[in-house]
KOLGULO-219325 format. One record per residue (C-alpha): y, x, z. Coordinates in steps of 0.25 Angstrom, whole numbers. Layout:
{r {Y, X, Z}} ...
//
This chain:
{r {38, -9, 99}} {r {30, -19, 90}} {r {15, -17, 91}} {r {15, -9, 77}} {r {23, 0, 80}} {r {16, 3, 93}} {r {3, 6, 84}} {r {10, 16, 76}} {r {17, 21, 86}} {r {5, 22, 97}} {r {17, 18, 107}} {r {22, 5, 112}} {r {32, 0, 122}} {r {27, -2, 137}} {r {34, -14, 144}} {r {47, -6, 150}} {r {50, -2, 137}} {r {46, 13, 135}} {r {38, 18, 123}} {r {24, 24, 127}} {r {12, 28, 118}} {r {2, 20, 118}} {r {-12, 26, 119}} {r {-20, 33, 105}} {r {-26, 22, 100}} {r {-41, 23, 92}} {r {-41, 21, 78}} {r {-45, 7, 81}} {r {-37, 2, 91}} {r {-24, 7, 82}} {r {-30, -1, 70}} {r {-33, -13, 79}} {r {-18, -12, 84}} {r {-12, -12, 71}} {r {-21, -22, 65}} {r {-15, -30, 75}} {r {-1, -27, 75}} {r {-4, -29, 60}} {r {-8, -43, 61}} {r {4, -46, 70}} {r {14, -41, 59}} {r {7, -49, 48}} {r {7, -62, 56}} {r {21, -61, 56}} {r {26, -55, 44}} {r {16, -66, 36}} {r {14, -81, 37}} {r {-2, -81, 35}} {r {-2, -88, 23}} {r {9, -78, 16}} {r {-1, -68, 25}} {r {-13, -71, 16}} {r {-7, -70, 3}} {r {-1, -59, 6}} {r {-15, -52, 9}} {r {-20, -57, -2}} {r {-8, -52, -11}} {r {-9, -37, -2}} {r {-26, -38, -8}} {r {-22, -41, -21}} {r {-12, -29, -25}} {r {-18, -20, -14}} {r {-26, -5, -20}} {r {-30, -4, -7}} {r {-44, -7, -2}} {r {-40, -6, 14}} {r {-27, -15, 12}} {r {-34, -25, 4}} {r {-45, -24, 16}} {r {-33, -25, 25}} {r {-29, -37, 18}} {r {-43, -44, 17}} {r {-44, -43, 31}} {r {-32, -51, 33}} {r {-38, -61, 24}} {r {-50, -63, 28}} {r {-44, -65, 44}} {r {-34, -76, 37}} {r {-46, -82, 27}} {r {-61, -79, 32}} {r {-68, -88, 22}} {r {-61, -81, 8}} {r {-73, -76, 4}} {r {-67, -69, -8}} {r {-59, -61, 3}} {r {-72, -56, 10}} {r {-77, -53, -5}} {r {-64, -44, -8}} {r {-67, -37, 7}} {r {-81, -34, 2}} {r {-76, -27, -11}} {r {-67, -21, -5}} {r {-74, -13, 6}} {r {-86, -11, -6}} {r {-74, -2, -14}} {r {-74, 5, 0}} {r {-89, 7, 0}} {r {-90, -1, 13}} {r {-103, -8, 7}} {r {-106, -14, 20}} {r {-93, -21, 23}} {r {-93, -25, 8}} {r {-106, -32, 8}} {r {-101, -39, 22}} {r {-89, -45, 15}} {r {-99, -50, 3}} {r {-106, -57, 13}} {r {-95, -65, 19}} {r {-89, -67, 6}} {r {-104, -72, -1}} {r {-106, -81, 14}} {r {-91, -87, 9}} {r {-97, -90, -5}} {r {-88, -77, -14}} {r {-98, -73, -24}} {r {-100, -56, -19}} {r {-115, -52, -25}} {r {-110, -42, -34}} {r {-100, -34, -25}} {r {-109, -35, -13}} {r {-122, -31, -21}} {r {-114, -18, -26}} {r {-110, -16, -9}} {r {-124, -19, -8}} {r {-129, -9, -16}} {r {-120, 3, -10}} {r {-127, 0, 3}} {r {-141, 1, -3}} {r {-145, -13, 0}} {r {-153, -14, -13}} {r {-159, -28, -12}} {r {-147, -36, -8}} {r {-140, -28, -19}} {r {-148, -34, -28}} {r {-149, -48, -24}} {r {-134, -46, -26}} {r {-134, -41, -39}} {r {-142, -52, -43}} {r {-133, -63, -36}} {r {-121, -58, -44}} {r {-129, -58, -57}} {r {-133, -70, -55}} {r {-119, -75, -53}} {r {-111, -80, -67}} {r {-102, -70, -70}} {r {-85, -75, -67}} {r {-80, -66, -74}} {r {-76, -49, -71}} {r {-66, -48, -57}} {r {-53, -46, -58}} {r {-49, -31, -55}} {r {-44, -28, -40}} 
//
């Protein structure tokens, strides 16, 4: 049994061969397990650069908040100073109304030199942190305009 199917299965083969159940796992712990036996299957399934512009293509044409999430994370392990990543994680978990973990991501992306007042003054605002809301607003108004995004 490969260690995927023992996460799904909660058994695993013991040494002489016979099948047992393995004990209930928390939430947690299964998630760890499988994160894990995700990682190994990736590794090998995917050369790390064909590894990155595959996430980056899966982020691209995904509809889904948590697999784009899932795919950031993956990014930002592989490249830690894409400070445009860290700014899509922000705006992200800001559609999610996680405000705190949005504003988190501005930061790390503004420390990395990615331009983020406006979306993080609007986080900012959602958690009632009125003063640096503004000092926010007033950064991205004071910004020359580049032009609208392009739609996600």
């Amino acid at each position: 049994m490969q260690k995927g199917d023992c996460v799904l299965s909660e058994r695993s083969v013991n040494k002489l061969g016979n099948v047992e159940a393995l004990p209930l796992l928390s939430r947690g712990a299964w998630e760890e397990q499988w994160r894990a036996f995700e990682e190994q299957l990736y590794e090998r399934l995917l050369p790390p650069a064909q590894g990155e512009t595959w996430h980056r293509l899966q982020i691209e044409s995904s509809n889904s908040s948590h697999v784009t999430l899932w795919h950031l994370d993956r990014l930002i392990d592989a490249v830690p100073e894409d400070g445009e990543l860290l700014r899509r994680r922000g705006e992200i978990h800001a559609s999610l109304r996680r405000h705190a973990d949005a504003v988190a991501y501005f930061d790390a992306a503004r420390a990395l030199g990615v331009s983020v007042a406006m979306a993080r003054a609007e986080s900012l605002l959602e958690l009632e942190r009125w003063i640096e809301a503004a000092e926010d607003f007033e950064k991205a108004a004071s910004q020359p305009f580049t032009g609208f995004a392009s739609p996600r």
